[in-house]
Wavefront OBJ file of the C-alpha trace (Angstrom):
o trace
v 118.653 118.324 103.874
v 115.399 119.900 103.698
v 112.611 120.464 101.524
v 109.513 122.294 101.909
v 106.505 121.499 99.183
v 103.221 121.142 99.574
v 103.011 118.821 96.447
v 105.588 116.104 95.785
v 105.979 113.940 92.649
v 108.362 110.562 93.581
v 108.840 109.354 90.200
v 111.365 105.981 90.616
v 112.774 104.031 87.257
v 112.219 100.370 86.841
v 115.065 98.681 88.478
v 115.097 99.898 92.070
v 113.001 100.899 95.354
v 113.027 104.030 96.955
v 112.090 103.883 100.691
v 111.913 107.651 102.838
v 113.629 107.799 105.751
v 112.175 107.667 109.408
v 112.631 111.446 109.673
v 110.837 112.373 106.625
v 107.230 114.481 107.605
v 105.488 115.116 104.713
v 102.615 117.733 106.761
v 99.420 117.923 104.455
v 101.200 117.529 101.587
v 99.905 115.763 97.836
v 101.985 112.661 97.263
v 101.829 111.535 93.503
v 104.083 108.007 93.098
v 104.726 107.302 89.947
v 106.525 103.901 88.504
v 107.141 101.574 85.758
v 104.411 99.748 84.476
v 106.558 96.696 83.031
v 108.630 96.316 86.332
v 107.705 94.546 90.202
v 110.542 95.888 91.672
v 109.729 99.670 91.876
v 108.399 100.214 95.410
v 107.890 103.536 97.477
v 108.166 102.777 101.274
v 108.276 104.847 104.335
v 110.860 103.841 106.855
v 108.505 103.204 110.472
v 108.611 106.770 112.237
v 107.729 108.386 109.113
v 105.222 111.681 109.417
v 102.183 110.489 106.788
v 99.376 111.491 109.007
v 97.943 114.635 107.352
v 99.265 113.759 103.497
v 97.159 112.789 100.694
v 98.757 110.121 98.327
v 98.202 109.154 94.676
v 99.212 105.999 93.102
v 99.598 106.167 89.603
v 99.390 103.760 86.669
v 102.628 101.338 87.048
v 103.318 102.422 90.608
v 103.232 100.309 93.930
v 102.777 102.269 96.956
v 104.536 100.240 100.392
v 102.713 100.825 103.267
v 102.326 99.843 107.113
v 99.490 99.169 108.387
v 100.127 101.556 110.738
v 101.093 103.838 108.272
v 98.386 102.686 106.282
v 95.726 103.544 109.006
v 97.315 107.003 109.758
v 97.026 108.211 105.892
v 93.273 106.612 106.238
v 92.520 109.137 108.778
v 92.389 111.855 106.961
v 91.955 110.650 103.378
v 91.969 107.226 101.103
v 94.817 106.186 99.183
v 93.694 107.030 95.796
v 94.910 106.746 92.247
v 94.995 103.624 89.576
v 98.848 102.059 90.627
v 98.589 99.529 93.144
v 99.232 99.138 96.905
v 100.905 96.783 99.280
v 99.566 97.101 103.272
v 101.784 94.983 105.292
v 100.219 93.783 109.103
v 103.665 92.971 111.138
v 103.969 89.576 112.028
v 102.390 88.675 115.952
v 103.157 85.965 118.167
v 100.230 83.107 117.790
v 97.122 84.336 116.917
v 96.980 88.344 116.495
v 94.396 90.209 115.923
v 94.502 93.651 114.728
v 91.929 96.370 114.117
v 92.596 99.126 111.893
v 91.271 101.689 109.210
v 91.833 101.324 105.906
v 90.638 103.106 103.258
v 91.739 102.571 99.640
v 89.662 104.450 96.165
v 91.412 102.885 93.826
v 90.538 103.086 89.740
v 91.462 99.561 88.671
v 94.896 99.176 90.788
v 95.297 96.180 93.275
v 95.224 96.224 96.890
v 97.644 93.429 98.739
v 97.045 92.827 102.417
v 99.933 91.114 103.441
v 99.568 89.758 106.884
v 102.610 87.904 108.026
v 104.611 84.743 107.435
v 101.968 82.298 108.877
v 98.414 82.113 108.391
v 96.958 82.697 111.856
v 96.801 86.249 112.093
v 93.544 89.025 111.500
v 92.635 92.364 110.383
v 89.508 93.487 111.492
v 88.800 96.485 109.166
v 87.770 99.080 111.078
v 84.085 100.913 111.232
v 84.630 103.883 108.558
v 87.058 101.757 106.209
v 86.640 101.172 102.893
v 88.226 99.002 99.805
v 86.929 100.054 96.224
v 89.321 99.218 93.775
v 87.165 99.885 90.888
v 87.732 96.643 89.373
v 91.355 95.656 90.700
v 91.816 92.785 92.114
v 92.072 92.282 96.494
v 95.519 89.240 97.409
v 95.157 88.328 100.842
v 98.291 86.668 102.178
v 99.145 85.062 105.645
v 96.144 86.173 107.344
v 92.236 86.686 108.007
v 90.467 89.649 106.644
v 87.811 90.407 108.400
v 85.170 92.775 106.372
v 81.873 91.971 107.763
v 82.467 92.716 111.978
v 82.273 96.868 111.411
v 80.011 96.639 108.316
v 83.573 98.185 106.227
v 82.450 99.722 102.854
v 83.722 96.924 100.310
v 82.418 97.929 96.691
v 83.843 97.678 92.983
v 86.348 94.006 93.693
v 86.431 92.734 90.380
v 88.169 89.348 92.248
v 89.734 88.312 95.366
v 92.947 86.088 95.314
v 92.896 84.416 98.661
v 95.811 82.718 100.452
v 94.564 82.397 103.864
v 90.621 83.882 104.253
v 88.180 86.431 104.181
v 85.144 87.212 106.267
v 82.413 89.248 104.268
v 78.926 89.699 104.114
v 77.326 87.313 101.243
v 75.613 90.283 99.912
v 79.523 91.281 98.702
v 80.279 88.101 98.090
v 78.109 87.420 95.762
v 79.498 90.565 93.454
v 83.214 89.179 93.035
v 83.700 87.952 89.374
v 86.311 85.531 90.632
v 87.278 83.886 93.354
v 91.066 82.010 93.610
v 93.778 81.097 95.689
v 93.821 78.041 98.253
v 91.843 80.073 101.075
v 88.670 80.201 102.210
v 85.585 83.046 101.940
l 1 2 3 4 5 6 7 8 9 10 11 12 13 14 15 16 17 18 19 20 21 22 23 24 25 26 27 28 29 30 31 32 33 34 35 36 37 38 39 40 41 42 43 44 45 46 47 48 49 50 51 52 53 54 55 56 57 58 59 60 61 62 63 64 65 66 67 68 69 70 71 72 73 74 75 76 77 78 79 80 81 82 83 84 85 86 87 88 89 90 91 92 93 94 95 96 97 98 99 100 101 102 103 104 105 106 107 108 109 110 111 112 113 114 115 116 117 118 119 120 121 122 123 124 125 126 127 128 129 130 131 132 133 134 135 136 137 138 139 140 141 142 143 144 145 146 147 148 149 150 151 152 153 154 155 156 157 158 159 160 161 162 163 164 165 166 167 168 169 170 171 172 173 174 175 176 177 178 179 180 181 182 183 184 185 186 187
């Protein structure tokens, strides 16, 4: 079936995920997710394929927001990911040491940002000359991975702490702002 909107609500209850299909083109459309506040489990994903490019999404209070990074860079394009839920960017998995480039841009107002990058801990993301992370005092989990801030000067502003499982590459002058640091990686 078909529906034509240029404003969707996805409003999903506590005890499942709901993931759009690979077919699904959401043209310029406002995305509002909405979730559970007391539940993990409530995720919206977008099958790969999936027509973000020109939408604008916003993550509210108790949502989580699935994204590519591909998917996550396409929505970045155009807009960030805005909104006070929180967000999951997953980097696929490469063989030995990848390294990826990509923009990111996510204006959140006290959500939390994940950058999950693969089972081991020898890939990258370079973020991209334009990106920019301010979660207005969420918290930034790096998993599996590098993050690499400081190469394209990305915006990075507003990290109330960084949980870090593998590393991240920023300049001290950001450093220096995070009110806590944890996690068994390195900065």
């Amino acid at each position: 079936s078909t529906i034509t909107t240029t404003n969707l609500n996805a409003a999903i209850d506590a005890s499942a995920s709901l993931e759009f299909g690979a077919s699904s083109h959401f043209g310029d459309a406002t995305v509002t997710v909405s979730g559970d506040a007391t539940s993990t489990s409530d995720v919206v994903t977008f099958a790969a394929g999936a027509d973000l490019s020109a939408a604008t999404f916003i993550v509210s209070t108790g949502a989580t927001l699935g994204l590519s990074l591909t998917q996550a860079a396409a929505l970045s394009a155009t807009s960030a990911i805005t909104g006070a839920g929180d967000v999951v960017i997953t980097m696929p998995e490469g063989t030995g040491s990848f390294v990826e480039t990509a923009l990111v841009k996510v204006d959140l107002e006290g959500g939390n940002l994940t950058l999950d990058l693969g089972a081991d801990d020898n890939d990258t993301l370079i973020l991209d000359s334009g990106s920019s992370i301010d979660l207005g005092g969420g918290v930034l989990t790096i998993s599996d991975g590098t993050v690499d801030v400081l190469t394209h000067a990305a915006d990075f502003s507003n990290v109330s702490s960084v949980v870090i499982n593998s590393a991240i590459i920023l300049p001290y002058s950001k450093f220096i702002t995070l009110g806590d640091i944890s996690g068994a990686g390195t900065a």
